[in-house]
C-alpha positions as a Markdown table, in Angstrom:
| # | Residue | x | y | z |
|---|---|---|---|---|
| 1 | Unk | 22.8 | 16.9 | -5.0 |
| 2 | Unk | 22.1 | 16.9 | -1.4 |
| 3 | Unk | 21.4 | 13.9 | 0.1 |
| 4 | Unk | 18.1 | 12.7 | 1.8 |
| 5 | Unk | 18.3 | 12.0 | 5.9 |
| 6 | Unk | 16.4 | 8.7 | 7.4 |
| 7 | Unk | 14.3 | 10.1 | 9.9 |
| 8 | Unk | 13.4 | 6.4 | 11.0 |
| 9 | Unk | 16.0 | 3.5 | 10.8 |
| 10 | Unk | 15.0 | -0.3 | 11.9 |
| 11 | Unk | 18.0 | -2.3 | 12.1 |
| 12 | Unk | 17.1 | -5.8 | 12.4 |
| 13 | Unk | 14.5 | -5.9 | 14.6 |
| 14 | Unk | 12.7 | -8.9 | 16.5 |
| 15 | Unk | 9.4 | -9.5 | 17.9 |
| 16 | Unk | 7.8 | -12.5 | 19.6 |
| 17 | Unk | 4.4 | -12.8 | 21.3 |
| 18 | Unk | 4.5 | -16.2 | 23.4 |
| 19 | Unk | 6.1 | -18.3 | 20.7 |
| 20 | Unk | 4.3 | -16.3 | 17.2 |
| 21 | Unk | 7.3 | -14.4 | 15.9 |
| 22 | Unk | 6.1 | -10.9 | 14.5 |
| 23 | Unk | 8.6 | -9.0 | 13.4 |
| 24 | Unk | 11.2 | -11.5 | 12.1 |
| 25 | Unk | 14.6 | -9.4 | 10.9 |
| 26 | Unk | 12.5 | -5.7 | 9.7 |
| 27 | Unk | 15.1 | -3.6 | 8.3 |
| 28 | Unk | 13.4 | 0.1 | 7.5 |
| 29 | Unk | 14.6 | 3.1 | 6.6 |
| 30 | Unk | 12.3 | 6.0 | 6.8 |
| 31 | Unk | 13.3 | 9.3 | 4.9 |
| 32 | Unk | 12.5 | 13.1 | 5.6 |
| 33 | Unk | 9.8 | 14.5 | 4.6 |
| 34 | Unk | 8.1 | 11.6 | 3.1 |
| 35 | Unk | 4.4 | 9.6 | 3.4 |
| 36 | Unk | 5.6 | 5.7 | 3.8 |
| 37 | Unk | 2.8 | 3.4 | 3.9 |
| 38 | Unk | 3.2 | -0.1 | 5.7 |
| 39 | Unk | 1.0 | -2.6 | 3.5 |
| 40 | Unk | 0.1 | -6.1 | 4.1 |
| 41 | Unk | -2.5 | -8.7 | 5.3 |
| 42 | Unk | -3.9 | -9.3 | 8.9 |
| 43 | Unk | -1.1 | -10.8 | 10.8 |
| 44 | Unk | 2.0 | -9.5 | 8.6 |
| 45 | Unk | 3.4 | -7.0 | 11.5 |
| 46 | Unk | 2.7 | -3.6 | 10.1 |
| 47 | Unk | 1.0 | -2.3 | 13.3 |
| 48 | Unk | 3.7 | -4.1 | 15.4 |
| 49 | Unk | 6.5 | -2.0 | 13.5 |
| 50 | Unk | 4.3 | 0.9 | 14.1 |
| 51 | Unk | 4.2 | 0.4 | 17.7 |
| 52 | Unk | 7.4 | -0.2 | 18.0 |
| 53 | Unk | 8.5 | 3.2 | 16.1 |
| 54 | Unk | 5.8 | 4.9 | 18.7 |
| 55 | Unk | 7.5 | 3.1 | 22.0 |
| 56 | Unk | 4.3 | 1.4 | 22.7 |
| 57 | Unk | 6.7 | -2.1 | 22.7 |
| 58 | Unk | 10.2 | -3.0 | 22.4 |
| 59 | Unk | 11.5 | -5.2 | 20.3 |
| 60 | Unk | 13.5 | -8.5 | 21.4 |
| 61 | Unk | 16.2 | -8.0 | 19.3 |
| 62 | Unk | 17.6 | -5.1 | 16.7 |
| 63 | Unk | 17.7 | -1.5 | 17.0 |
| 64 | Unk | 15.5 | 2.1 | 16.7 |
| 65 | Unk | 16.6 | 5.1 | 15.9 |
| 66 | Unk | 14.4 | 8.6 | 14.9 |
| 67 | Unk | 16.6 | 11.3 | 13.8 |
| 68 | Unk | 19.4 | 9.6 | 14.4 |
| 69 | Unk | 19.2 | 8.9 | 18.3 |
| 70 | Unk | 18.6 | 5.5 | 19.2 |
| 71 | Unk | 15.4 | 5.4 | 20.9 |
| 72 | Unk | 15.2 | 1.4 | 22.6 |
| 73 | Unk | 13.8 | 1.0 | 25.8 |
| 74 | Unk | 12.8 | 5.6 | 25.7 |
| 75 | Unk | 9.0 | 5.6 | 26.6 |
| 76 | Unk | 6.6 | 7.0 | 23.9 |
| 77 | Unk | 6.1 | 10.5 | 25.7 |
| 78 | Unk | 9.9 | 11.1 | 24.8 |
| 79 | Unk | 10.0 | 10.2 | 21.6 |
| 80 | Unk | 7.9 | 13.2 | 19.9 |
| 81 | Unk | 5.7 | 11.8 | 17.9 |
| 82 | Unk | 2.0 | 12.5 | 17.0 |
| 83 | Unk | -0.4 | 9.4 | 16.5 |
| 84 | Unk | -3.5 | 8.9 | 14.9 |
| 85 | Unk | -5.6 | 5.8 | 15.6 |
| 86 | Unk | -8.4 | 3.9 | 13.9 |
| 87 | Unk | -10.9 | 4.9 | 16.5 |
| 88 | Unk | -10.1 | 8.4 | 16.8 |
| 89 | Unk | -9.2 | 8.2 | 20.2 |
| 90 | Unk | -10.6 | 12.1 | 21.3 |
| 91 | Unk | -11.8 | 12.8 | 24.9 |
| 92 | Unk | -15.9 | 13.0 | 24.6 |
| 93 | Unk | -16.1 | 15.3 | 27.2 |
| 94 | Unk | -13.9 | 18.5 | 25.7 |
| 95 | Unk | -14.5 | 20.3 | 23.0 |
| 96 | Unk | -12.5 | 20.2 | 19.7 |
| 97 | Unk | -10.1 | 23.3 | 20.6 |
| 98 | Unk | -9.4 | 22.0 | 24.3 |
| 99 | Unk | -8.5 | 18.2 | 22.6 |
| 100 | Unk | -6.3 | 20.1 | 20.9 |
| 101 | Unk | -5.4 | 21.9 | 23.9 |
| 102 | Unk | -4.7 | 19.0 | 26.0 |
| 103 | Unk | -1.0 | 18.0 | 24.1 |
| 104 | Unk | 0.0 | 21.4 | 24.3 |
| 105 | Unk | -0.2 | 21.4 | 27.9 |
| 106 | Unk | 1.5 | 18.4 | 28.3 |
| 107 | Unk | 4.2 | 19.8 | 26.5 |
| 108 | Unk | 3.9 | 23.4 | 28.5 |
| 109 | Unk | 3.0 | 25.5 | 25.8 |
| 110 | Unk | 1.9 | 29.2 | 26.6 |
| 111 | Unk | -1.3 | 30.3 | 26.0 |
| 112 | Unk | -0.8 | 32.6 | 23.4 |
| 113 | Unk | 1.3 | 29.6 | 21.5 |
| 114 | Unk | -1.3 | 27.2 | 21.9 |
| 115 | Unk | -4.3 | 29.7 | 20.4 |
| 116 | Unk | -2.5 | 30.2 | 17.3 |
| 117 | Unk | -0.7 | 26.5 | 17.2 |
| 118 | Unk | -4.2 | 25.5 | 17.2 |
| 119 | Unk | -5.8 | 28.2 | 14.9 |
| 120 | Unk | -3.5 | 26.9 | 12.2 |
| 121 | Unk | -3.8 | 23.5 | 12.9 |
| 122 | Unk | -7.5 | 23.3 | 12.4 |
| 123 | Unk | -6.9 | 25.5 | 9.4 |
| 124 | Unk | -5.3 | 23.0 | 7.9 |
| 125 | Unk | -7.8 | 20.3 | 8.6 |
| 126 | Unk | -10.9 | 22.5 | 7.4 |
| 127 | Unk | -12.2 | 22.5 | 10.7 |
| 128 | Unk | -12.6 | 26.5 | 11.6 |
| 129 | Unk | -15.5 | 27.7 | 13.2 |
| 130 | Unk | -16.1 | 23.9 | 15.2 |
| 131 | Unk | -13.8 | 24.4 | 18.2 |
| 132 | Unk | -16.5 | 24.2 | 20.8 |
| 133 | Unk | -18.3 | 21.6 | 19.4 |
| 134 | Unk | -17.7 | 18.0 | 21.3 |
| 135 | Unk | -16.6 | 14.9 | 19.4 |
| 136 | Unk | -20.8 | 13.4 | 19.7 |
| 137 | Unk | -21.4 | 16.5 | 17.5 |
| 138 | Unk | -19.1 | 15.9 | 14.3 |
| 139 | Unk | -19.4 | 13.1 | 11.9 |
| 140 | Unk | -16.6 | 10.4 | 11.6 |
| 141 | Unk | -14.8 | 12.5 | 8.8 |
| 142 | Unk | -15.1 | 15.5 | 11.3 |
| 143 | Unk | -14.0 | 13.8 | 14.3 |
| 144 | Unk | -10.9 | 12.1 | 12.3 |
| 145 | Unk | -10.0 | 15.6 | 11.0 |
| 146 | Unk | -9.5 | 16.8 | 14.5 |
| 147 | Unk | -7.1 | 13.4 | 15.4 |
| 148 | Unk | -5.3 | 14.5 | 12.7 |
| 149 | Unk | -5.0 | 17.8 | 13.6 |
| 150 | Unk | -4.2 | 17.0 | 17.4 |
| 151 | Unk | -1.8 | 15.1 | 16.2 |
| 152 | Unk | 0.2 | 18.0 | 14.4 |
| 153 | Unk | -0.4 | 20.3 | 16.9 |
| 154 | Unk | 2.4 | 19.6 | 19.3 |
| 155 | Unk | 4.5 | 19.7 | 16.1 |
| 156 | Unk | 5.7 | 16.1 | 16.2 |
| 157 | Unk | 9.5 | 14.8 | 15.0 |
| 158 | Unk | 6.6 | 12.1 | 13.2 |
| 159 | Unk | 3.3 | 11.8 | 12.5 |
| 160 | Unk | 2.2 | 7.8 | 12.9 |
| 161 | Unk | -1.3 | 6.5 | 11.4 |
| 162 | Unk | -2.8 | 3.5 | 11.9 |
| 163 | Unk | -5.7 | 2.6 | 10.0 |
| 164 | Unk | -7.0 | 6.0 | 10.5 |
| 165 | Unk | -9.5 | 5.8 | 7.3 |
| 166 | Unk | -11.1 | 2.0 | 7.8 |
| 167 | Unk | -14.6 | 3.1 | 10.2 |
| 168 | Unk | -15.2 | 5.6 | 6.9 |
| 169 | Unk | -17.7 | 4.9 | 4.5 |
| 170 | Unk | -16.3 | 4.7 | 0.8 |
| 171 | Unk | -16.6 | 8.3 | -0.5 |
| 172 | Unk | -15.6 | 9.5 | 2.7 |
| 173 | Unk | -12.4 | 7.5 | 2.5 |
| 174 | Unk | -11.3 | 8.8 | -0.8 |
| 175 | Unk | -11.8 | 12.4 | 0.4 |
| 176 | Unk | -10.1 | 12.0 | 3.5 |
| 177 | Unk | -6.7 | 10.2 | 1.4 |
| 178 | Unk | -6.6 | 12.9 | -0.3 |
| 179 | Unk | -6.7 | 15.5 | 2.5 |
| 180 | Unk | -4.3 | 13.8 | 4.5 |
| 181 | Unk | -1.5 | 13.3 | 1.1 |
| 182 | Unk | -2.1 | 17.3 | 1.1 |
| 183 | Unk | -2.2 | 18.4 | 4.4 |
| 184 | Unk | 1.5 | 16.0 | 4.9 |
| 185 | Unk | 2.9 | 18.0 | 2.0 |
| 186 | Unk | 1.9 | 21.1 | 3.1 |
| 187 | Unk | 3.3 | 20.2 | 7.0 |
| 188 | Unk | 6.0 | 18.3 | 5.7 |
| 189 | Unk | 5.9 | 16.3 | 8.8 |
| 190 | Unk | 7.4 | 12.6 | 8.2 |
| 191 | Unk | 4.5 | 10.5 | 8.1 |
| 192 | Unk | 4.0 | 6.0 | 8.8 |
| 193 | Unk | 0.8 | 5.1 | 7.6 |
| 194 | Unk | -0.6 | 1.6 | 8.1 |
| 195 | Unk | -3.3 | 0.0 | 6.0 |
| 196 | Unk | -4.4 | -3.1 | 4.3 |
| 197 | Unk | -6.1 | -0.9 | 1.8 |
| 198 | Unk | -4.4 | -1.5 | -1.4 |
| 199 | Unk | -5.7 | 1.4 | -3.3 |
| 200 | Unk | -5.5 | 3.8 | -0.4 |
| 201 | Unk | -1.4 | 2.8 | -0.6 |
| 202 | Unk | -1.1 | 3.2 | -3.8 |
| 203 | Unk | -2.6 | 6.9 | -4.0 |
| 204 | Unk | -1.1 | 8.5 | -0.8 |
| 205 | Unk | 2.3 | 7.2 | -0.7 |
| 206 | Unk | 5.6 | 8.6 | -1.5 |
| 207 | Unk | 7.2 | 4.6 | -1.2 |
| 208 | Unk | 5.1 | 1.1 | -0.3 |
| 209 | Unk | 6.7 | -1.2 | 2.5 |
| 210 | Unk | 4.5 | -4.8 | 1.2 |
| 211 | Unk | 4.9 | -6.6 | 4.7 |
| 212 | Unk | 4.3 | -10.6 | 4.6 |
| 213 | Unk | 4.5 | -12.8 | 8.0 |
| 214 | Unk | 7.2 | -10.3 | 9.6 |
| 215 | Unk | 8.8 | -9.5 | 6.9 |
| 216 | Unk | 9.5 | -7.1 | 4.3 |
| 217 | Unk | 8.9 | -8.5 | 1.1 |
| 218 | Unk | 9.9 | -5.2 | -1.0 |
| 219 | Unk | 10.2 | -1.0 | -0.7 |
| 220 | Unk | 9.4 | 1.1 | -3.5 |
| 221 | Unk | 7.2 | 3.8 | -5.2 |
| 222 | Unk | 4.1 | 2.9 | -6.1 |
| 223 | Unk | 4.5 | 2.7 | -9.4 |
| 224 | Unk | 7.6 | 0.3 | -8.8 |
| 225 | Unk | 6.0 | -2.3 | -6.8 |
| 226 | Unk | 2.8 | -2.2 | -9.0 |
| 227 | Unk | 4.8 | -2.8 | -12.1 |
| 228 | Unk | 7.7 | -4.2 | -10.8 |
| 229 | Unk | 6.9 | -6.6 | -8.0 |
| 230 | Unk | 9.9 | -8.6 | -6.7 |
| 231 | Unk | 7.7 | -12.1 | -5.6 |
| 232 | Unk | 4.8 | -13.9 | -6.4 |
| 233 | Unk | 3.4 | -12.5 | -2.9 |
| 234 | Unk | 4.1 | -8.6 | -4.2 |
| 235 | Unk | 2.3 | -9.8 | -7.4 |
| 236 | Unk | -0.9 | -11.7 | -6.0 |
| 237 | Unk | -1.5 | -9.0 | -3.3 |
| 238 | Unk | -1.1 | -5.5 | -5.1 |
| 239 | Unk | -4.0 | -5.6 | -7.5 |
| 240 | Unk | -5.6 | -8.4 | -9.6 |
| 241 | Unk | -3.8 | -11.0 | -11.5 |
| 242 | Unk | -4.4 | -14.1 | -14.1 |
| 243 | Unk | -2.2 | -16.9 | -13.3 |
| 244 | Unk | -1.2 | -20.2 | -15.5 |
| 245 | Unk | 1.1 | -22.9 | -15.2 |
| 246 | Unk | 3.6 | -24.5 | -17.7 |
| 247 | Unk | 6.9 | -25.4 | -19.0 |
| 248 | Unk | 10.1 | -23.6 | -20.2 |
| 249 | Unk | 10.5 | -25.0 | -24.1 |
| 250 | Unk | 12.7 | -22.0 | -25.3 |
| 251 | Unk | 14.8 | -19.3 | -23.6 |
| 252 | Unk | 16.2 | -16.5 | -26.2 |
| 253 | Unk | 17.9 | -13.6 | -25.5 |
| 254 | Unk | 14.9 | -11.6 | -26.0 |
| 255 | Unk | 12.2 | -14.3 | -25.0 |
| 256 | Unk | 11.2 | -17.4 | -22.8 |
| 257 | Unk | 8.7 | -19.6 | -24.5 |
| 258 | Unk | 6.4 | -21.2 | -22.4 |
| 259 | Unk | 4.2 | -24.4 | -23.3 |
| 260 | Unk | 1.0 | -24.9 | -20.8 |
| 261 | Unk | -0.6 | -28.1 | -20.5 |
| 262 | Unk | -3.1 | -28.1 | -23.5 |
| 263 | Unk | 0.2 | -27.3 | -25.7 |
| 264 | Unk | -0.4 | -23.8 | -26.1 |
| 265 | Unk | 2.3 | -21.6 | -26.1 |
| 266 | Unk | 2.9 | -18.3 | -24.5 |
| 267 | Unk | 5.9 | -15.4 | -25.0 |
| 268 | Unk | 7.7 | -14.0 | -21.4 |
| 269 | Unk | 9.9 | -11.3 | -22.3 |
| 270 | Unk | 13.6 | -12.6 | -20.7 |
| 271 | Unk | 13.8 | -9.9 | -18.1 |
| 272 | Unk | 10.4 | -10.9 | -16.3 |
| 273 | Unk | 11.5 | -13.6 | -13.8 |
| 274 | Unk | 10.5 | -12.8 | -9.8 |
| 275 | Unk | 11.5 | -14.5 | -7.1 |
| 276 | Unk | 15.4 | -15.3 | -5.3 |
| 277 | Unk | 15.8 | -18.0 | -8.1 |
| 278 | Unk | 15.3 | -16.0 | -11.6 |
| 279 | Unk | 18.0 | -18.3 | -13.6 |
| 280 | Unk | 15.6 | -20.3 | -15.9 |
| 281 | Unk | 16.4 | -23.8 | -17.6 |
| 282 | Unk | 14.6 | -25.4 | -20.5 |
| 283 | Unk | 12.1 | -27.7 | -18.4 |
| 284 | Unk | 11.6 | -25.5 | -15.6 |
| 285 | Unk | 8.0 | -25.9 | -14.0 |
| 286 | Unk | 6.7 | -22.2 | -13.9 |
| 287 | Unk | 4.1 | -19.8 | -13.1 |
| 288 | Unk | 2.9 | -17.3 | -15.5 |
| 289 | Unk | 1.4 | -14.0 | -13.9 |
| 290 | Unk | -0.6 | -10.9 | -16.3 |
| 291 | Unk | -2.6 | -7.7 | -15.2 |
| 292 | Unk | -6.3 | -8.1 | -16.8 |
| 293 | Unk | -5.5 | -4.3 | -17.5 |
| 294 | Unk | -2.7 | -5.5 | -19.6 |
| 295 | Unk | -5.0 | -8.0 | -21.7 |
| 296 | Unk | -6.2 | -6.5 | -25.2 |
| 297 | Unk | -9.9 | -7.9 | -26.3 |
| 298 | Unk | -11.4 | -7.7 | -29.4 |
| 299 | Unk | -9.5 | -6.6 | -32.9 |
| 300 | Unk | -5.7 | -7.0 | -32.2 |
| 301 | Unk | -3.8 | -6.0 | -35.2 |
| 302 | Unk | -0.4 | -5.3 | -33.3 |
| 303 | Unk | 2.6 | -7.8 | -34.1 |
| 304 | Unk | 4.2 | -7.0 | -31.0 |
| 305 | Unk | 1.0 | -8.6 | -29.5 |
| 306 | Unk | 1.0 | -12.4 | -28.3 |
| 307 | Unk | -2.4 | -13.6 | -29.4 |
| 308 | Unk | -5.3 | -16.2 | -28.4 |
| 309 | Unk | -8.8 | -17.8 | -28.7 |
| 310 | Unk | -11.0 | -17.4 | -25.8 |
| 311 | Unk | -14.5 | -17.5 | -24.9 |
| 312 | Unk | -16.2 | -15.1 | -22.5 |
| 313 | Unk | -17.8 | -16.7 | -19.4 |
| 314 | Unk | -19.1 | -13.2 | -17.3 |
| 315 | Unk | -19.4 | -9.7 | -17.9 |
| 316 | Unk | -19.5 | -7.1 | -15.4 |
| 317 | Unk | -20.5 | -3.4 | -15.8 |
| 318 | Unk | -18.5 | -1.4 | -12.9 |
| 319 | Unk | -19.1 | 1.9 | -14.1 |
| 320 | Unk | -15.9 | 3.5 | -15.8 |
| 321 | Unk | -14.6 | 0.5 | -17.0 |
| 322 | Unk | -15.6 | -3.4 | -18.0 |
| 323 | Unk | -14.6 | -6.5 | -16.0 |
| 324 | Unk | -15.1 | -9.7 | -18.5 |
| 325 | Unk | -14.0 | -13.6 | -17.5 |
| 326 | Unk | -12.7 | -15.8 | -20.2 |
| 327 | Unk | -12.3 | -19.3 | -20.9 |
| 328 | Unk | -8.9 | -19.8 | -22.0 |
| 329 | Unk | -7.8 | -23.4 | -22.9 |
| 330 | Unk | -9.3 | -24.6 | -19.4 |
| 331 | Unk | -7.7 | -21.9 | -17.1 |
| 332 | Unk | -10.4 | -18.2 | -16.0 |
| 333 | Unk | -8.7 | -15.4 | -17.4 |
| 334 | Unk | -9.5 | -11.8 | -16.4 |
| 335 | Unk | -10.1 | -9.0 | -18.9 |
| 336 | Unk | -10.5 | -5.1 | -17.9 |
| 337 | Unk | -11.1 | -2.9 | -20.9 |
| 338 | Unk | -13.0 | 0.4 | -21.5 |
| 339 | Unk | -15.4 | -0.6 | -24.1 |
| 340 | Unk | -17.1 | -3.6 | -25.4 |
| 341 | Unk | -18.5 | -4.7 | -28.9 |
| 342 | Unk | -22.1 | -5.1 | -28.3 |
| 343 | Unk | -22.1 | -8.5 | -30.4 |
| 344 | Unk | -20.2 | -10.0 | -27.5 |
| 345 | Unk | -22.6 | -12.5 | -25.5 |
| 346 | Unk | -22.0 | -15.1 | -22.8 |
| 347 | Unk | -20.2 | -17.6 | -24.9 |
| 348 | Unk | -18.9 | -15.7 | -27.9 |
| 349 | Unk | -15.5 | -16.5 | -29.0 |
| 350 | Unk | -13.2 | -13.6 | -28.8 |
| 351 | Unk | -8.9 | -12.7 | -29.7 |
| 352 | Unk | -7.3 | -11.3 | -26.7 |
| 353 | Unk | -3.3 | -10.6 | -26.4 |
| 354 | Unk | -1.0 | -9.0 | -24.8 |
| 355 | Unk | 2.8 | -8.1 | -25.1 |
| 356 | Unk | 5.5 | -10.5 | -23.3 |
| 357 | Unk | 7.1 | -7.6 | -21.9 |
| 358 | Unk | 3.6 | -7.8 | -19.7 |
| 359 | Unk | 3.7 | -11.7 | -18.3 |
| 360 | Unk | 6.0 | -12.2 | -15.1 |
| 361 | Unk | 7.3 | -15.7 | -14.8 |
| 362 | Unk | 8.0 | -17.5 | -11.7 |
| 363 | Unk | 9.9 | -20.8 | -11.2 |
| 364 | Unk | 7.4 | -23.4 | -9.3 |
């Protein structure tokens, strides 16, 4: 089986602005050919690793290298990188094809190069036929189309994104996500992309980086951190979540048993402990953690199931799906289903259950 190159490695790098520290120890590895997304709040330093990957800073401490050179301290116009930012960044005053044009003389591409370099490059974008239109001319989809394509024109090492999809309007977004998870295939360019958008992350990447305060908190598909997240921060920030506290009673080795305050208990399957500490005592003060996707509501015949009395508090139509709030022994519990029995009414008393393999437990 051959084995996968790091076009990107971060080796334990170190960022301070006046006395905020940034980037606090960021250990990446980026690998050919792939879409990596950087994910995290305001503040967690995904657009400072980005910058630091581009050259626009160096970092304090720790090391850089792209395709295997180390690059601290080499100034961004050696590094060969293409970069798309959130305000598209195009000169107003040239047309799409000389925008496109402008790289390629920096790099001292011929003539006849550039023409069909930028032919294909707007190809790929879906932007034929506009190349002497100016940027005041296109809409925001159009005008990010042609960052993105002046970005692959010079044929960059990397393509970097940052926030390149958050001036679009929703629809627009979700068109765009797409285009740029095909266009990337169909380059094969190695591509950063930095967003707090958790559903953009989740349907573009090839792996998550979930950033937190300057940190990396975990790396994996999407799938992974979604189903698999490492820490109560991974949990709480990559989609919804119910949360309830209690009490270890009972630790098999199939099951913890978990008593909450109104001495209701709940089933964890053994397996689902996050966090650094995950060896659990009888008496442990802990967290409990579900999906509302994961919740069944209404008729629950399965014995695999771990069942309970609520009462409904809200529903909410969204469209595809149902979003209902519940009452359950004093804490708001979250339900997302399909359908709903038309008998259900603001304070009808309902089953709901769901299996332990589905509850995460974290020690408090």
């Amino acid at each position: 089986m051959q084995q996968v190159m790091n076009d990107v490695e971060i080796r334990g790098a170190y960022k301070k602005f006046g006395t905020n520290v940034v980037l606090g120890g960021v250990d990446l590895d980026v690998k050919q050919g792939e879409l990596l997304t950087l994910l995290g709040p305001s503040g967690c330093g995904k657009t400072t690793t980005l910058n630091l990957i581009a050259g626009f800073i160096d970092a304090d401490q720790g090391e850089l290298y792209i395709k295997g050179k180390r690059m601290n301290g080499v100034p961004p116009y050696k590094r060969d990188l293409g970069m798309v930012f959130q305000g598209y960044s195009l000169f107003p005053h040239m047309t799409v094809y000389e925008n496109l044009e402008f790289g390629l003389k920096l790099h001292k591409v011929d003539k006849t190069e550039s023409g069909s370099r930028i032919k294909n490059a707007l190809e790929i974008v879906k932007m034929t036929g506009l190349e002497q239109r100016y940027p005041r001319e296109l809409s925001g989809g159009q005008r990010q189309r042609v960052a993105i394509a002046r970005a692959l024109v010079v044929q960059p090492k990397l393509l970097l994104l940052d926030e390149p999809l958050s001036n679009l309007d929703a629809k627009l977004r979700q068109e765009l996500r797409m285009e740029i998870k095909r266009l990337q295939k169909e380059v094969g360019v190695t591509t950063i992309f930095v967003t707090h958008d958790q559903e953009e992350a989740l349907s573009m990447s090839d792996r998550i980086v979930i950033m937190d305060r300057g940190k990396v908190e975990q790396v994996g598909t999407p799938t992974e951190i979604y189903a698999n997240p490492r820490s109560e921060f991974v949990f709480n920030f990559i989609g919804k979540s119910n949360s309830m506290h209690g009490s270890i009673v009972h630790i098999d080795a199939n099951n913890i048993t978990v008593q909450r305050e109104n001495g209701e208990q709940m089933l964890v399957e053994a397996g689902n402990v996050m966090g650094a500490d995950r060896l659990c005592s009888i008496g442990d003060q802990v967290k409990l953690y579900i999906r509302p996707e994961k919740v069944a509501i209404g008729p629950v015949s399965d014995a695999d199931y771990d069942l309970h009395t609520v009462r409904i508090t809200q529903m909410n139509y969204l469209g595809s799906s149902w979003e209902i709030f519940t009452s359950f022994q004093g804490d708001s519990l979250q339900v997302q289903c399909s359908d709903i029995d038309p008998a259900w009414t603001i304070g009808s008393e309902v089953k709901i259950g769901w299996k332990p393999s589905d509850v995460m437990l974290i020690k408090q």
